[in-house]
C-alpha positions in Angstrom: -82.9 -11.0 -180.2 -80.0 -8.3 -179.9 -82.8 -5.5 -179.0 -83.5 -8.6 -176.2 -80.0 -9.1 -175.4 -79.5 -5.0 -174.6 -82.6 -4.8 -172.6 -81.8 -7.4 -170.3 -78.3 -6.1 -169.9 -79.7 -2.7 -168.9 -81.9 -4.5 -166.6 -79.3 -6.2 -165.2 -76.6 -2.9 -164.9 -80.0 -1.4 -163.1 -80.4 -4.4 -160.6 -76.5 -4.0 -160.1 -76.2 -0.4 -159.6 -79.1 -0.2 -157.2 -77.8 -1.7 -154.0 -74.5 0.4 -154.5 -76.7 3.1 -154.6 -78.3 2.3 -151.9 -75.4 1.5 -149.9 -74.0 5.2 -150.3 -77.6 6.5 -149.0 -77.0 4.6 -146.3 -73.7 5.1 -145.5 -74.3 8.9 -145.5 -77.3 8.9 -143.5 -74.3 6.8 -141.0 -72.3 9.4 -141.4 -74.8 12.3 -140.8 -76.2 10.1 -137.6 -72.3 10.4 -136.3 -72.3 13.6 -136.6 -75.4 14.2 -134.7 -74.1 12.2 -131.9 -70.8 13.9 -132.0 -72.6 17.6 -131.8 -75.3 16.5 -129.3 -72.4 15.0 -126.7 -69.8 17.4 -127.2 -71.3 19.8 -124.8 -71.9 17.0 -122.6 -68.4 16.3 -122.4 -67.7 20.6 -122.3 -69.4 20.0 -119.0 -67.7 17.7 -117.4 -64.5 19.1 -118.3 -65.9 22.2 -116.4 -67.1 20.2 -112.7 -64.3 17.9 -113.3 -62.1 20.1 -110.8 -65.2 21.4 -108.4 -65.8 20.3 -105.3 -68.7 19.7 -103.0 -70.4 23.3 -102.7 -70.0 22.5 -98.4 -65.9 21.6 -98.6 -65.8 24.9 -100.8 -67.2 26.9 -98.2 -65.0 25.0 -95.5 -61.7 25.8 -97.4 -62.9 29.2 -97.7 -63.4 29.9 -94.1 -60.0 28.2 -93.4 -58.4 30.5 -95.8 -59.7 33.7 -94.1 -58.3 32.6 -90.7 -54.8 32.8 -92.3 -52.9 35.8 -93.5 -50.1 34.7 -96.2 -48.7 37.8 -97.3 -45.4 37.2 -99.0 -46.1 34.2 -101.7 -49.5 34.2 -102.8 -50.0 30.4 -102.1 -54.3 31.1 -101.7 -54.4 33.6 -105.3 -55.7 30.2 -106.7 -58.1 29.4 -104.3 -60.3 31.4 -106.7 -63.1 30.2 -108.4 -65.5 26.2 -107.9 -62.5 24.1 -109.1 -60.8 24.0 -105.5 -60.1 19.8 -106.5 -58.1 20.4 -109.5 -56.9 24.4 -109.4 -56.3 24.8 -105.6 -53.0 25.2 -104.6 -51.9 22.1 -101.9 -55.3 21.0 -102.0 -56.4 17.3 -103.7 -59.7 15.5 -103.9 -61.2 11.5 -104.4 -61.4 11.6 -108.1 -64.7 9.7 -107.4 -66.5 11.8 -105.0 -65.1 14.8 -105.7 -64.6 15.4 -101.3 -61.8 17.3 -100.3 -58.8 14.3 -98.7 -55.8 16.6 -98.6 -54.8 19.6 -97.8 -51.0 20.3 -98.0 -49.4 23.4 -97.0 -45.5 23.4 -96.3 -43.4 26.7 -95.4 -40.6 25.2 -96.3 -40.4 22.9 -99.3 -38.9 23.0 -102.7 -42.0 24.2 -104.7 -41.1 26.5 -107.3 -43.4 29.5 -105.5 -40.7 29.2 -102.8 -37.5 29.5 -105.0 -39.3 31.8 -106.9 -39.8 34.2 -104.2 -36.1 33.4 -102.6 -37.7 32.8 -99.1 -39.1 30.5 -97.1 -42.8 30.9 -95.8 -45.0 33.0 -93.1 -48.2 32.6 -92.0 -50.7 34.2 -89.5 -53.6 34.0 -88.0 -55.0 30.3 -87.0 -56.7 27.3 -87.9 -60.3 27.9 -88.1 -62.5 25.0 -86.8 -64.3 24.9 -90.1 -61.9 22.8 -91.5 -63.6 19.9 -89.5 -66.5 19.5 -91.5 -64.4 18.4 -94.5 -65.3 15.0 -93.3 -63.5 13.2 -96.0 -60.0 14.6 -94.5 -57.1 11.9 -94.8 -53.9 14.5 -94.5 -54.0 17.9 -93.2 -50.4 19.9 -93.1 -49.7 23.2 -92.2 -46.3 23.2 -91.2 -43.6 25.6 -91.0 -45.3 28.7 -91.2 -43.8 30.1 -88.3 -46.2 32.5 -87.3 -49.7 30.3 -86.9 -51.1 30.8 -83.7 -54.2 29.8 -81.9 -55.3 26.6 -80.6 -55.8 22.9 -82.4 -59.4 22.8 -83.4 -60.6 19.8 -80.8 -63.2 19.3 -83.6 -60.5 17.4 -85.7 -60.6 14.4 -83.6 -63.8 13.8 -85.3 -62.3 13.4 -88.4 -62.5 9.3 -88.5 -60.3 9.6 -91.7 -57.6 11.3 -90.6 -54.1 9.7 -91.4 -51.6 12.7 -91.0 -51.8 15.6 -88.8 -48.8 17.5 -89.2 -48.7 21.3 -87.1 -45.1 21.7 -87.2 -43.0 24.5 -87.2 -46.1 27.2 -85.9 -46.8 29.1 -82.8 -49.7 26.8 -82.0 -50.6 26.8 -78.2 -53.2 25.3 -75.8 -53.3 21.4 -75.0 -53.7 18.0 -77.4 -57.3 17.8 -77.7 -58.1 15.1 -74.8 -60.0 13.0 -77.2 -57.2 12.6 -79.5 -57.4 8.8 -79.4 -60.8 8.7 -81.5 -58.5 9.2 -84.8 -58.0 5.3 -85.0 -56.3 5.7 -88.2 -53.3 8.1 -87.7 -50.0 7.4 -88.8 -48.5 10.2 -88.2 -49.0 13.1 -85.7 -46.6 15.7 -85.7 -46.8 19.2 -83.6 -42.9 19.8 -82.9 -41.9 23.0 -82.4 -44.8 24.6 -81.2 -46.2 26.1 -78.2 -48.5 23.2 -77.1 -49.0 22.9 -73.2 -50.4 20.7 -71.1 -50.3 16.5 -70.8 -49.8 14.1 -72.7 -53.8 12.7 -73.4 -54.3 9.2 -72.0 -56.3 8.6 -74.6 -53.3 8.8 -77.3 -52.3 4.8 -76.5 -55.7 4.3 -78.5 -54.2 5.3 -82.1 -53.0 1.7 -82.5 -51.7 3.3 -86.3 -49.9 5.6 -85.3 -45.9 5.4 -87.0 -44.4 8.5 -85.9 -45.1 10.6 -82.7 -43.2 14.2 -83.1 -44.2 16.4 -79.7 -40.6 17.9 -79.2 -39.7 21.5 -78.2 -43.3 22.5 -76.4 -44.2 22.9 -72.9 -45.6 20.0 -72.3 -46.1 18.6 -68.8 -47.1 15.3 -67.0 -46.1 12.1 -67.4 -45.5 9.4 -69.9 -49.2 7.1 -69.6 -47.9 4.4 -68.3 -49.4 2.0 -70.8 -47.6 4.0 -73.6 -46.4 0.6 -75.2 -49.8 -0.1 -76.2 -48.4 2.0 -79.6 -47.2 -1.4 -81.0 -46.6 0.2 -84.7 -44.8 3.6 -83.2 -41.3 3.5 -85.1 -40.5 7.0 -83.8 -41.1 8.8 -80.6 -40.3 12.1 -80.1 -40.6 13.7 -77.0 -37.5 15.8 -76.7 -37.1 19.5 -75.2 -40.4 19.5 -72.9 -41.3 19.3 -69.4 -41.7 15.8 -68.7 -41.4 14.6 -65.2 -41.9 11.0 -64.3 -40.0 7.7 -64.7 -39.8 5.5 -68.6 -42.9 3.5 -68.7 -41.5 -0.5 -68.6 -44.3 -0.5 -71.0 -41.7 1.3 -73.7 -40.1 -2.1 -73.5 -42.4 -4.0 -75.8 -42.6 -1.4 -78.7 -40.8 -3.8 -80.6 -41.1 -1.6 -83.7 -39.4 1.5 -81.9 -36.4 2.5 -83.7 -35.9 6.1 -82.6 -36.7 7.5 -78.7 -36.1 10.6 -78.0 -36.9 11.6 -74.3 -33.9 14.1 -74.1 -34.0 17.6 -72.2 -37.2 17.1 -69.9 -37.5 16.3 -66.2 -37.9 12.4 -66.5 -36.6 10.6 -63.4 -36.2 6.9 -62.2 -33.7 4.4 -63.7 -33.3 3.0 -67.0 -35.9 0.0 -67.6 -33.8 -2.8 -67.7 -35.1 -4.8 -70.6 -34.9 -1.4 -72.9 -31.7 -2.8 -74.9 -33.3 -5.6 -75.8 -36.1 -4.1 -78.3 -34.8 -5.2 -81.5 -34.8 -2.2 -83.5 -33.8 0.3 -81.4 -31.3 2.2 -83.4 -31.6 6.0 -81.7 -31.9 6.3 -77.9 -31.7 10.0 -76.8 -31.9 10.1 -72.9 -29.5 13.3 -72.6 -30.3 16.3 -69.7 -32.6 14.4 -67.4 -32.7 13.4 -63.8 -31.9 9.8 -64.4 -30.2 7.6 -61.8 -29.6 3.9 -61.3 -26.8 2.1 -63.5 -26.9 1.7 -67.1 -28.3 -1.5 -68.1 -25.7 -3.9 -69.8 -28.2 -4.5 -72.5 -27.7 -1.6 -74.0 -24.2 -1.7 -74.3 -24.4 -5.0 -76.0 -27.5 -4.1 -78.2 -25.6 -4.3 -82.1 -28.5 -2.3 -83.5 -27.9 0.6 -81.3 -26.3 3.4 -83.2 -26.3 6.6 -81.0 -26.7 6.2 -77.4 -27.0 9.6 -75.2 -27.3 9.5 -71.6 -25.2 11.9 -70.9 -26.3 14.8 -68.3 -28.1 12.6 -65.7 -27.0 11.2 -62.2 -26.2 7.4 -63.7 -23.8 6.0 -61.5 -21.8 2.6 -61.1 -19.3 1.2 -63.9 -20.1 0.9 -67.5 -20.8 -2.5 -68.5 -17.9 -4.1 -70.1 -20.1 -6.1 -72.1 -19.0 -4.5 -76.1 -18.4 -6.7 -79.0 -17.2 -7.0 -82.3 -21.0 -6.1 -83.7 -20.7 -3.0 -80.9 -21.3 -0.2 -83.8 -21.9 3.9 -82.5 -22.1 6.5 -84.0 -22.1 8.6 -81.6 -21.6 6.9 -77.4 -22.2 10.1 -75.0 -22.1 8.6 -71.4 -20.6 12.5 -70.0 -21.9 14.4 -66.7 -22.7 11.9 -64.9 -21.4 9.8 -61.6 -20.1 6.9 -63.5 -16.8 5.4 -61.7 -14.3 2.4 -62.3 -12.0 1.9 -65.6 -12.5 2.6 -69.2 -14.1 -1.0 -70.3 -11.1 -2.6 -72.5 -13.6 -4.2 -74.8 -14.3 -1.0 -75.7 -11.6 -1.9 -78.0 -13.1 -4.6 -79.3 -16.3 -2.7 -81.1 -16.9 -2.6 -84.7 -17.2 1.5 -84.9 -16.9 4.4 -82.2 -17.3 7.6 -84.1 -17.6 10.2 -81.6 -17.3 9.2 -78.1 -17.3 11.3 -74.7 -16.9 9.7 -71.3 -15.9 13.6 -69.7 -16.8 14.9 -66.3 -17.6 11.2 -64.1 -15.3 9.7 -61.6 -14.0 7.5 -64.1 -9.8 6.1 -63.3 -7.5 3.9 -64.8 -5.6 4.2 -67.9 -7.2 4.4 -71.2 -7.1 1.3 -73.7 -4.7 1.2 -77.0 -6.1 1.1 -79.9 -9.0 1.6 -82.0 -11.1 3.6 -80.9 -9.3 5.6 -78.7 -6.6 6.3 -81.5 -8.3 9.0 -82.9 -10.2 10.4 -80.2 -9.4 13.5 -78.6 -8.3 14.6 -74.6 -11.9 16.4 -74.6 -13.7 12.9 -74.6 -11.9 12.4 -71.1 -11.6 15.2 -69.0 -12.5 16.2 -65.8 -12.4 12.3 -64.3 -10.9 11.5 -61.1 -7.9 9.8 -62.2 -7.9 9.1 -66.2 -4.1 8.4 -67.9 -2.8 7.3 -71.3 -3.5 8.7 -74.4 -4.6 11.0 -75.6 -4.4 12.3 -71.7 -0.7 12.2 -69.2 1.1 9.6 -69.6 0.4 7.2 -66.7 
């Protein structure tokens, strides 16, 4: 019975210790299969890693070909356009994670990037844009501003790029006209080519680019007039026209940009009278009329317009009296009615605005004596001079 007793208990350790047994065989065969997977996959991943950054073999050869049309010779901003992984390695270029296309391509001569402080200068660039760029057909943001030295022509292949959002020349010696198609780029929000050399009209076609935010075309040579349906731009906050060759009355059109804060029409040839309705767009802050060929009378709208922070009209052939129509929500920053034909008094509720900061009624035909008070406490003679017959303070006594 006990030799009975200590077989079955063997049997039973046996029955016991088998499953356990088992159990690390198959754990370990687990372990070994993990391994397995881990070593096939890991190269797999290595791979990825290495076409994370790479673009589309066409968009490398585009940036390429737009890199040997420029000559950067100071900086070194294309040393890392070197190389397949132009989407993750390239200096001021980005990419859709997805597709791997070439969207941006961002290239400031002026910026705070540590290449600039490095160097202790700001940037310059020659040579031009090469038309190449336009078959990155993915394109949201092109920027190559402030280089100073670009020259050349805008590539009229770029209006072809449906995705375009920001077009921003600034800053270069670019010349030749706005490609006359320019309206096909139905999703810019901003075009900017300021300070260039660009000649020619304004396109008709440009009251098309119902996006568009911010229009920057001052200090070219740009001729023609205004299109006359130029208020079709119902989302332009800004437009920027200044320091051109303008000729041509303000469309009435202007009138019913109701999102226009800043218009700058200063320093061209622009003619006619001021529209009359113009003070009543309701976010008008900015209204820069200055060295034209404007005549009429100044509409009282403006005056009385709260929002409106600087008003220039000064240099133009605006005659009659100035509307005595401010308030106590009357706040300027800067009021510059000077070389013109205006005539009559100083309006006394002039007194009555919020703020005048700086404020120059010189060189009109204006007479009377100048109001007490705020502002004209702390204004200077130089706001008043050269007027017919102007007296008080800060000028003769009276």
């Amino acid at each position: 019975m006990a030799a009975m007793a200590d077989l079955t208990q063997t049997h039973h350790k046996q029955l016991l210790s088998r499953p356990f047994r088992k159990r690390k065989k198959e754990k370990s065969r687990h372990c070994f299969t993990e391994f397995e997977m881990l070593f096939r996959i890991l190269p797999v991943v290595f791979f990825l890693f290495a076409v994370v950054d790479a673009c589309s073999p066409s968009d490398r050869a585009a940036l390429l070909a737009f890199k040997a049309a420029l000559k950067e010779p100071y900086l070194g901003i294309f040393n890392s356009w070197t190389g397949d992984s132009c989407c993750g390695g390239w200096y001021g270029v980005s990419c859709d994670p997805d597709t791997l296309k070439v969207t941006d391509i961002s290239l400031r001569g002026e910026s705070e990037d540590p290449i600039f402080e490095k160097a202790g200068r700001t940037g310059y660039m020659t040579g031009s844009i090469s038309p190449e760029i336009c078959k990155l057909d993915s394109l949201t943001i092109l920027i190559v501003a402030d280089w100073k030295g670009i020259s050349g022509e805008i590539p009229k292949c770029l209006t072809k790029l449906s995705h375009l959002r920001v077009l921003d020349l600034v800053g270069n010696k670019i010349s030749g006209e706005i490609p006359k198609d320019i309206g096909n780029l139905n999703k810019l929000t901003v075009l900017n080519i300021a300070d260039n050399a660009i000649s020619g009209t304004i396109p008709a076609s440009i009251v098309n680019i119902g996006s568009l935010k911010h229009l920057d075309l001052r200090n070219n040579q740009i001729t023609g007039e205004i299109p006359s349906d130029f208020g079709k731009l119902g989302m332009l906050s800004r437009a920027l026209l200044g320091r051109n060759q303008i000729t041509g009355a303000i469309p009435s059109s202007v009138t019913k940009m109701y999102r226009l804060a800043d218009l700058d029409l200063s320093m061209n040839g622009i003619s006619g009278i001021i529209p009359e309705n113009i003070g009543n767009m309701p976010v008008l802050s900015t209204l820069n009329l200055d060295s034209n060929r404007i005549s009429g009378q100044i509409p009282p709208t403006l005056i009385s317009n709260g929002g409106l922070g600087i008003l220039n009209l000064s240099r133009n052939a605006l005659e009659g009296h100035i509307p005595d129509v401010f308030c106590a929500d009357s706040y300027f920053m800067a009021l510059d009615l000077s070389f013109n034909a205006l005539k009559g008094p100083i309006p006394n509720s002039l007194s009555s605005a919020k703020y005048v900061g700086h404020l120059d009624l010189s060189h009109n035909h204006l007479c009377g004596s100048i109001p007490i008070g705020s502002p004209f406490d702390h204004l200077e003679a130089s706001s008043f001079t050269n007027n017919d017959c102007l007296c008080g303070n800060p000028l003769r006594t009276c």
